[in-house]
N, CA, C and O of each residue as an XYZ file, in Angstrom:
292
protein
N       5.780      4.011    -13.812
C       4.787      3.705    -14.844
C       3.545      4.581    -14.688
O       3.148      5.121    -13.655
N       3.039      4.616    -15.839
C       1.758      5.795    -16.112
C       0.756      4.872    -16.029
O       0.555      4.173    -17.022
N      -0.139      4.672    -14.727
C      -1.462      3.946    -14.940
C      -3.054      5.278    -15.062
O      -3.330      6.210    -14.307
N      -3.716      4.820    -16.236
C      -4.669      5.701    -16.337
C      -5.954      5.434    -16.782
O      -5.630      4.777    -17.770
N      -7.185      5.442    -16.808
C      -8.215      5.257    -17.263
C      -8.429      5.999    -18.572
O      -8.318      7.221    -18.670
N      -8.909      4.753    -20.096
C      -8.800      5.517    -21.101
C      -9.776      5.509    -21.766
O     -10.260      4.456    -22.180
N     -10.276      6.666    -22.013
C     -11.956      6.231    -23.562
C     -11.082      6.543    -25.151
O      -9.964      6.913    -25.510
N     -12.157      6.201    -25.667
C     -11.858      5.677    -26.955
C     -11.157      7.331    -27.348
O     -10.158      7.356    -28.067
N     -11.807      8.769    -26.782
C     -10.859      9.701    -27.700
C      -9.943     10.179    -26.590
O     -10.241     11.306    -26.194
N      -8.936      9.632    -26.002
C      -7.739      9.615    -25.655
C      -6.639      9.200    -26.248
O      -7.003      8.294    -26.996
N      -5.369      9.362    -26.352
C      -3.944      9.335    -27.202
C      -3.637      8.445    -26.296
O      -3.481      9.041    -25.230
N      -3.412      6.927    -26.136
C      -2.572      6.354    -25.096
C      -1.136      6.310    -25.269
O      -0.711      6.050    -24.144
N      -0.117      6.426    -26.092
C       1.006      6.579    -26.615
C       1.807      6.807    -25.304
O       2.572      5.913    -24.944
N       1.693      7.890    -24.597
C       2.232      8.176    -23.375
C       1.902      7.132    -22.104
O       2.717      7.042    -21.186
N       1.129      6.643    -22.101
C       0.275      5.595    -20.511
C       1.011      4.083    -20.495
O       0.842      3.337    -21.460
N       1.632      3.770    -19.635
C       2.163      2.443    -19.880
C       0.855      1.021    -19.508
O       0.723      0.007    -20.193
N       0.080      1.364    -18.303
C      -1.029      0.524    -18.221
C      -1.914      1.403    -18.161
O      -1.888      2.459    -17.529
N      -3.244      0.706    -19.253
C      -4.097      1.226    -20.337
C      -4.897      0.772    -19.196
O      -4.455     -0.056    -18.400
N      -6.431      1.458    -19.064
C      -7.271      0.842    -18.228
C      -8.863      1.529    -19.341
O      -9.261      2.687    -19.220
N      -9.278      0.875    -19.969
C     -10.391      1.024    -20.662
C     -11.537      1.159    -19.768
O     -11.990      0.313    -18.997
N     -12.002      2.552    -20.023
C     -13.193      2.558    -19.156
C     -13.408      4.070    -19.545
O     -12.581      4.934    -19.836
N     -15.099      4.125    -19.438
C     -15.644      5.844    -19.471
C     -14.884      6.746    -18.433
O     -14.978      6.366    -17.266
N     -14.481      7.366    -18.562
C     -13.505      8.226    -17.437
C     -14.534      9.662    -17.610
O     -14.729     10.364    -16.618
N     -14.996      9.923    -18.602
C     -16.481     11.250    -18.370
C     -17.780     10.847    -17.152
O     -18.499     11.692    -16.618
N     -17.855      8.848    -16.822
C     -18.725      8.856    -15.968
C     -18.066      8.900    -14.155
O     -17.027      8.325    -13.829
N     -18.965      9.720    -13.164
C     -18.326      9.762    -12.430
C     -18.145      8.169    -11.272
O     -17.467      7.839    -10.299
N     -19.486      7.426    -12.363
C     -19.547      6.245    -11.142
C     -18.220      5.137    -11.778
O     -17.611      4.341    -11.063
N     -18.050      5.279    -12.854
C     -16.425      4.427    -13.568
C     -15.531      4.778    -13.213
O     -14.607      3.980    -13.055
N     -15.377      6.080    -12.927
C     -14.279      6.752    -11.776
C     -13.798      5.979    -10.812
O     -12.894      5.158    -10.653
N     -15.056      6.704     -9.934
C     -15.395      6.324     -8.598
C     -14.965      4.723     -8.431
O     -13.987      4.633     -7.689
N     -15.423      3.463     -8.913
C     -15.400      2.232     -9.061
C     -14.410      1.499     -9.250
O     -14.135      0.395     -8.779
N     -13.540      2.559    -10.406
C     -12.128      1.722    -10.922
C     -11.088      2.405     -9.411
O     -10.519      1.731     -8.552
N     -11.140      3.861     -9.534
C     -10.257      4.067     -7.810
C     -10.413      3.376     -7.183
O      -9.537      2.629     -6.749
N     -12.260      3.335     -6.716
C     -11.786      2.612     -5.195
C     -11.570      1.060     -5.403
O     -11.565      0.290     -4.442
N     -11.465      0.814     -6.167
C     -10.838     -0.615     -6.869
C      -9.461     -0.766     -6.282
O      -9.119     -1.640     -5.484
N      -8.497      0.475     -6.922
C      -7.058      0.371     -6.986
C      -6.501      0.750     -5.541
O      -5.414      0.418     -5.068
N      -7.452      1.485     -4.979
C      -7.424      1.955     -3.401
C      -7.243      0.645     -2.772
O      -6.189      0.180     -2.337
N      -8.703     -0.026     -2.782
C      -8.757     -1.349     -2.170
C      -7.773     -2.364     -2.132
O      -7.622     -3.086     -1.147
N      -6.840     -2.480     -3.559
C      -5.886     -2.934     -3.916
C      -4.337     -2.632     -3.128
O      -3.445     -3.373     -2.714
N      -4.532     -1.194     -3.163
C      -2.985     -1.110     -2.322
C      -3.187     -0.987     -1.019
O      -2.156     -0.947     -0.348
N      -4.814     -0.869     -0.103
C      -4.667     -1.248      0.982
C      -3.999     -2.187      1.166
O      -3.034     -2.033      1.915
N      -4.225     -3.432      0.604
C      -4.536     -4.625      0.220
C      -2.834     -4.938      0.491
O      -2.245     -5.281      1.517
N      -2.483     -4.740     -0.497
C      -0.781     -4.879     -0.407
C       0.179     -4.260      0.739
O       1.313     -4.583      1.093
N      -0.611     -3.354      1.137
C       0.479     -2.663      2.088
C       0.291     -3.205      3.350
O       1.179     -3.157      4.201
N      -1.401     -4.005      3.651
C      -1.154     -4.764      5.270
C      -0.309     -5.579      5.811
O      -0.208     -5.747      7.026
N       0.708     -6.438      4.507
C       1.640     -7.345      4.914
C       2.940     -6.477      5.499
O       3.527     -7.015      6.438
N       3.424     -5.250      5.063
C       4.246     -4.464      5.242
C       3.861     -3.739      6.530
O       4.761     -3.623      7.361
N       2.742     -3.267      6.801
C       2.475     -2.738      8.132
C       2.613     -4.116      8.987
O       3.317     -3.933      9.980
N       2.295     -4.985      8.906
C       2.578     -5.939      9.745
C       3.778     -6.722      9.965
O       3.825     -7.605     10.822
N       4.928     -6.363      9.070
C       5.995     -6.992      9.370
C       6.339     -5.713     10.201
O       5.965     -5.886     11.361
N       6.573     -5.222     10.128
C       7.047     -3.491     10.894
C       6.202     -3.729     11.985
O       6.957     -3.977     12.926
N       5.109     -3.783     12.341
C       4.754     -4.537     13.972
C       5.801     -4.871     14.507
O       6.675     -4.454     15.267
N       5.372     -6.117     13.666
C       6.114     -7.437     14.118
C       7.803     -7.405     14.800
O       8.226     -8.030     15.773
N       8.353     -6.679     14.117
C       9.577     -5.647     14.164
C      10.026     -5.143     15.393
O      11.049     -5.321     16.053
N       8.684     -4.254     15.585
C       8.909     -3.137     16.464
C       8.993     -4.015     17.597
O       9.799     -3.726     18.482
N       8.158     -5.223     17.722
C       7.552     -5.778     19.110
C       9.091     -6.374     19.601
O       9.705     -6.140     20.641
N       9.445     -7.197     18.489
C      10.973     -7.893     18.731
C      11.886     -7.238     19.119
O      12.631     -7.735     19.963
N      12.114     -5.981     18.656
C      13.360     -5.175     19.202
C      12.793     -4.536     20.432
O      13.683     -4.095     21.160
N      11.627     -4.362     20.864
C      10.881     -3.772     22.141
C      11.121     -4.980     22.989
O      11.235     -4.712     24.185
N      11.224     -6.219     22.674
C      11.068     -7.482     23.740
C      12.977     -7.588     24.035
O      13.298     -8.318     24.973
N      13.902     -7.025     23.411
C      14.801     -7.586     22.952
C      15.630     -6.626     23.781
O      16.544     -7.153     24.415
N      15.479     -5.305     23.896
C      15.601     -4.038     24.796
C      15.101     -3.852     26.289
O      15.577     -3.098     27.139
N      14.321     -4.481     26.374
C      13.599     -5.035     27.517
C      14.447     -6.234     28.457
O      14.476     -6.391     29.678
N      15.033     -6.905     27.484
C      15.379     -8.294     27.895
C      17.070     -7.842     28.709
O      17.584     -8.265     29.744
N      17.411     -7.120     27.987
C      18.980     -6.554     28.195
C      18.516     -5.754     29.102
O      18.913     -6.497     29.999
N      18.024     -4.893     29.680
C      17.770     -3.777     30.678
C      16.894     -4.954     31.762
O      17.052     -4.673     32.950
N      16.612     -5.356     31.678
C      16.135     -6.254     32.973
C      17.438     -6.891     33.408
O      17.604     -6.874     34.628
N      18.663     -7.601     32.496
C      19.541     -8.176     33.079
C      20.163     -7.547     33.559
O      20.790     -7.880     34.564
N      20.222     -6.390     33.014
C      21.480     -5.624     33.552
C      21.240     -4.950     34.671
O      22.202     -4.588     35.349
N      19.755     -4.616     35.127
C      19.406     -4.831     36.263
C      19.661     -5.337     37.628
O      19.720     -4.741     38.704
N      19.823     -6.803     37.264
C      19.793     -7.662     37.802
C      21.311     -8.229     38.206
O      21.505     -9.114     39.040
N      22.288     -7.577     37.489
C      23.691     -8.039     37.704
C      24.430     -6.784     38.530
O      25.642     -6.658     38.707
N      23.555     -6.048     38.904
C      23.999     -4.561     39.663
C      23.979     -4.956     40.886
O      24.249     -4.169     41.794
């Protein structure tokens, strides 16, 4: 999907989500990005944190087998 910031003499025909706003000012710019920035930080911390979460389990889990096998030598 085409997300874009649009003023009144833009063609939206092509843009699937319309985002109304001065796109000539640089602080409406600036404001609506770091908006959408903030936003997919936003979304992506649950995903960095399952992938932690992940890593730690198969690190505890690799750990757990090499200590036994250790231990049965």
């Amino acid at each position: 999907p085409v997300v874009a910031m649009v003023a009144t003499n833009t063609d939206p025909d092509d843009i699937d989500v319309i985002i109304p706003a001065n796109d000539d000012a640089i602080r409406a710019i600036s404001l609506i990005a770091g908006a959408m920035a903030d936003a997919v930080i936003e979304s992506n911390q649950g995903v960095v944190e399952a992938v932690a979460e992940e890593s730690t389990d198969k690190a505890f889990f690799d750990n757990l087998f090499e200590s036994n096998e250790g231990q049965e030598a």
